[in-house]
N, C-alpha and C positions, 0 to 999 in steps of 0.2 A: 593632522589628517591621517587617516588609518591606511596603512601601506597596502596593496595587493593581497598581498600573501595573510595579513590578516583579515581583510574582508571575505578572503579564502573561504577561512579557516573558522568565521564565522556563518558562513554559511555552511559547510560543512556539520556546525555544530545544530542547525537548525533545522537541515536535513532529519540528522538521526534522530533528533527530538519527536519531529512529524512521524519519522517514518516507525519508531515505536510504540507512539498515539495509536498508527493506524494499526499496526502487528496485534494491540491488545484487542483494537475495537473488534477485528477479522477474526480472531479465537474467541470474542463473545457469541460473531454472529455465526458460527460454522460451529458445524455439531452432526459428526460424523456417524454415528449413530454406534451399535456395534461390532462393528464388522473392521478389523485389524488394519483387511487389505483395503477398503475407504479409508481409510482412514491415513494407510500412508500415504493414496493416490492422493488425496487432498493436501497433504503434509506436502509431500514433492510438487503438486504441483500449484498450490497456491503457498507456501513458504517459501518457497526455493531463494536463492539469496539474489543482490541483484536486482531488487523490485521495489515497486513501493514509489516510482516515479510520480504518475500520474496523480494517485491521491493527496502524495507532497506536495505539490504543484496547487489544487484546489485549496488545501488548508494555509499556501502561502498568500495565493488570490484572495482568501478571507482573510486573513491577517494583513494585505496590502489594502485593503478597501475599509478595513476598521470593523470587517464583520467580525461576527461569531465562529471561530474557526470550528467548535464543539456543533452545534447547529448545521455544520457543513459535513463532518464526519461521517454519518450515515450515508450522503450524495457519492463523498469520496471513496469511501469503503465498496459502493456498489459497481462505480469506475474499476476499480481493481478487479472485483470478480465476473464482471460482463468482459474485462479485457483479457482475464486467465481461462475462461470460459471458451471466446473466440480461441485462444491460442489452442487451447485441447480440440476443439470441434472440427479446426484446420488441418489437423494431426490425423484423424480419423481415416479420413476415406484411405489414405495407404496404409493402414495398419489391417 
């Protein structure tokens, strides 16, 4: 039987798995165009470290149900930037 600290630790490993799935699928789908200063606001504010929950989460829902986690990716991907989106939009009115 596998101890705590290693189901931990496997999960932990399957975290980062997903969550670099999702890091590539998010610099396929973003394309900041020319502009320096977009480009870092997108960088800070959808890379920032820290993140990556939510899309984890869907791709482990597919992987617990037997689905296509790859099939899900674009759903999850869109989860993360509707909810980085919300967070900057909230930011606004006191700036």
């Amino acid at each position: 039987m596998a101890t705590a600290v290693g189901r931990f630790d496997a999960l932990e490993r399957t975290l980062e798995t997903r969550r670099q799935e999702v890091e590539r699928a998010l610099r396929g789908l973003v394309r900041p165009g020319e502009s320096p200063a977009v480009a870092a606001a997108l960088d800070d504010a959808l890379f920032a470290p820290a993140k990556r929950l939510r899309p984890e989460l869907a791709l482990m829902v597919a992987d617990a149900l037997r689905g296509d986690a790859a099939s899900v990716l674009p759903a999850a991907c869109t989860v993360e930037l509707v909810h980085t989106a919300s967070l900057i939009l909230d930011d606004l009115p006191c700036m």
